[in-house]
C-alpha positions as CSV (number, residue, x, y, z in Angstrom):
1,X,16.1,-10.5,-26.0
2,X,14.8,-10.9,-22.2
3,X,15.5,-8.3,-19.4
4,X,14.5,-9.0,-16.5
5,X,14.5,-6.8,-12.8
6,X,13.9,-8.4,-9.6
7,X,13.2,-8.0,-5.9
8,X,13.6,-11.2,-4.5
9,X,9.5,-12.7,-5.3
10,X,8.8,-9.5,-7.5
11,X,9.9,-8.5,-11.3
12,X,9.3,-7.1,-14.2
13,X,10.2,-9.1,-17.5
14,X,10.7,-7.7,-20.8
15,X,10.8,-9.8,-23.7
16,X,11.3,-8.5,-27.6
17,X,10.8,-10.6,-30.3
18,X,10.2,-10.2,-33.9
19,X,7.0,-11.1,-35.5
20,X,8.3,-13.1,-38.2
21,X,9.8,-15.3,-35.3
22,X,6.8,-15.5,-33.1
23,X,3.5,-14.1,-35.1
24,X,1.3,-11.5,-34.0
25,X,1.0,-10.1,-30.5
26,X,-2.4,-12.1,-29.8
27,X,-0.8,-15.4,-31.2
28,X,2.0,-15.1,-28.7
29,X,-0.4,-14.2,-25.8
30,X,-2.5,-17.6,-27.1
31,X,0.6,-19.9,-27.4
32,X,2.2,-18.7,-23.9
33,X,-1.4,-18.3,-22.2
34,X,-1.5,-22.1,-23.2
35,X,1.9,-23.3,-21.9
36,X,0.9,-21.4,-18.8
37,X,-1.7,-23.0,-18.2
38,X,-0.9,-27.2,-18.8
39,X,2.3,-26.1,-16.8
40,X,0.6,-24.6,-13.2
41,X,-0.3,-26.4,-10.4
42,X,-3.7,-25.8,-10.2
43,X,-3.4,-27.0,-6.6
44,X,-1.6,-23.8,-5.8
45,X,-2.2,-21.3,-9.1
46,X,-5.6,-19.6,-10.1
47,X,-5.2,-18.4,-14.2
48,X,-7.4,-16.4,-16.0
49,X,-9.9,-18.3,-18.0
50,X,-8.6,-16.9,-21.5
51,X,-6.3,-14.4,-23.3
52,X,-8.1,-10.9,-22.7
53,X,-7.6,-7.6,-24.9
54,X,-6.9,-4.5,-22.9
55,X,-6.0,-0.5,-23.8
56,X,-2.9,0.8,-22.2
57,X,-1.8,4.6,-22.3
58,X,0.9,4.0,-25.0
59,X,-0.1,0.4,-26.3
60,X,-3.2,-2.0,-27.1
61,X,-2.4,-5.2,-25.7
62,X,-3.5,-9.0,-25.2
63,X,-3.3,-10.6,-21.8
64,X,-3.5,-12.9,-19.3
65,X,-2.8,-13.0,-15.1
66,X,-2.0,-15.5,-12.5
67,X,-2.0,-15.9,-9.0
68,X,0.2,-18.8,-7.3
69,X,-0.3,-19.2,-3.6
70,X,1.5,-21.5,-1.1
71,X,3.4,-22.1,2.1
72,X,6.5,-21.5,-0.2
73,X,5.1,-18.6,-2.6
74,X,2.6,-16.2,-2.8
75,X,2.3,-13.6,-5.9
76,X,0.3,-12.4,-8.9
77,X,1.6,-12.3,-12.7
78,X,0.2,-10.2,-15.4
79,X,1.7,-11.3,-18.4
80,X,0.9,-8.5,-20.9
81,X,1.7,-8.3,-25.1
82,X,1.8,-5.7,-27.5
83,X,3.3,-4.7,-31.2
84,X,5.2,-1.9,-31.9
85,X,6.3,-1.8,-35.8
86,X,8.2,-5.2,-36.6
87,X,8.6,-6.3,-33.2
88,X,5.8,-8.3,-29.7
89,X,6.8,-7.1,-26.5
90,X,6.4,-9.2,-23.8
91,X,5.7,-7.7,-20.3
92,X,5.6,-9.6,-17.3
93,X,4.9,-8.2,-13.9
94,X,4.8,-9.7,-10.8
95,X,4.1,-8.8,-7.3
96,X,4.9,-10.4,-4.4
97,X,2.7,-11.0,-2.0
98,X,0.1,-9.3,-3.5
99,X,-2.6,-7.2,-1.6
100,X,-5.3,-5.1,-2.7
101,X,-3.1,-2.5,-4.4
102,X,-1.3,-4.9,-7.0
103,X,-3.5,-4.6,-9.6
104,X,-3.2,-0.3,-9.8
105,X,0.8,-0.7,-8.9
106,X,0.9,-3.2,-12.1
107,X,-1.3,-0.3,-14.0
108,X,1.3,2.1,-12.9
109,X,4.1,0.5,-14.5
110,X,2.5,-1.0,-17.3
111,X,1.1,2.3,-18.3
112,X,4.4,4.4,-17.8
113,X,6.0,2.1,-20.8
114,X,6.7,3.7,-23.9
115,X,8.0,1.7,-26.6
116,X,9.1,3.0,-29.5
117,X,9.9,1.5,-33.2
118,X,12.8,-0.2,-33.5
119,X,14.7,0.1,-36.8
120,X,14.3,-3.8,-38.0
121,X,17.7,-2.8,-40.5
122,X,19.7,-2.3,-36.7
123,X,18.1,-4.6,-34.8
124,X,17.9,-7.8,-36.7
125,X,15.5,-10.6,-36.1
126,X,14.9,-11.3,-32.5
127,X,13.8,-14.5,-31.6
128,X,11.8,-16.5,-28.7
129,X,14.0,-19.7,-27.8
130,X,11.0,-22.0,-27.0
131,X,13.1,-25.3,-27.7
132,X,13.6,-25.2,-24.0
133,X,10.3,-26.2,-23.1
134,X,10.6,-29.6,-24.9
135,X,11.6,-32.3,-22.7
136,X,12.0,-32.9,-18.8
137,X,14.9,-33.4,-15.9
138,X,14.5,-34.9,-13.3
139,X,15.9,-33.0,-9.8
140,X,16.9,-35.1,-6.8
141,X,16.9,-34.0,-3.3
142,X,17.1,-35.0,0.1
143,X,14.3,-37.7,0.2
144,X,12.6,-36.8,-2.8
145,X,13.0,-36.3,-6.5
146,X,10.9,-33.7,-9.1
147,X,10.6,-33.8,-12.5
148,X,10.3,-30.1,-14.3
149,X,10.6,-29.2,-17.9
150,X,14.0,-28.2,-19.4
151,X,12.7,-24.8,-18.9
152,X,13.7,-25.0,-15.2
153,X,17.2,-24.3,-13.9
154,X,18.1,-24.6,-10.3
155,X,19.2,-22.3,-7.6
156,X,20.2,-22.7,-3.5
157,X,17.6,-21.3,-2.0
158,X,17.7,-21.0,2.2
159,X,15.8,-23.7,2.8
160,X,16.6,-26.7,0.0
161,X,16.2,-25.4,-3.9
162,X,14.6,-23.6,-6.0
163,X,13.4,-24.0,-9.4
164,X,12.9,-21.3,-11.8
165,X,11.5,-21.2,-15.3
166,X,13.2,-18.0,-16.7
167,X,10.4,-17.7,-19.6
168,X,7.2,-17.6,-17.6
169,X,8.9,-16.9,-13.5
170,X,6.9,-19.7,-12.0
171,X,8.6,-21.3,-9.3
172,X,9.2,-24.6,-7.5
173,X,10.3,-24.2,-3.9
């Protein structure tokens, strides 16, 4: 289950899954940490070197952050996870056009979370849908055409397209 709240460039993401779907909270961050990283464009994105561990207020966590800079975009993700009982949160925040005040606004709002067990007898098995990242499309515009994973979907954007990947919010202008 994904929820995600935006402001045009800027979000926060909240993923829950359960662990017997996805592993641990430090597996998830490894396994997504990865994906991030083959799938940037290092022409235009800086990631962290590795998977770091890191004490919130309410939660210990494992996590990474990335900063994509272009003509077209320019913002920083922290990509944060934690467990709480049978359940790994995923928390992504980004900022949009970020200055030197991201970093504590991301604190803020990571620190002002409080997640709470959730009954695993209510809630049911919550899983990741990863399938999507196997495989490519291929979208064609005027004068060009840009293969993407499956993860991608397309939207009319002002000036031509934009591409999306809903799982990690790294975009294709």
């Amino acid at each position: 289950k994904s929820i995600h709240l935006t402001d045009k460039q800027s979000y926060i993401s909240i993923g829950i899954y359960s662990k017997s779907e996805v592993g641990s909270a430090k597996e998830l961050a490894n396994k997504d940490f990865n994906r991030n990283s083959s799938a940037l464009n290092k022409n235009i994105a800086t990631i962290s070197e590795f998977v770091t561990e890191r004490k919130y207020e309410t939660f210990d966590s494992y996590e990474y952050s990335y900063i994509v800079k272009s003509d077209a975009a320019h913002y920083l993700t922290r990509d944060v996870f934690f467990e709480t009982g049978d359940y790994v949160y995923n928390v992504a925040v980004r900022i949009n056009k970020p200055q030197n005040n991201a970093d504590p606004i991301i604190d803020r709002i990571l620190n002002s979370i409080k997640a709470e067990p959730l009954d695993k007898e209510k809630t049911g098995i919550l899983m990741r849908n990863d399938n999507d990242y196997e495989g490519t499309f291929t979208y064609k515009g005027d004068g060009f055409k840009l293969t993407v994973p499956n993860s991608y979907t397309d939207t009319e954007a002002k000036d031509g397209v934009m591409l999306a990947n809903a799982q990690n919010g790294a975009l294709v202008m």
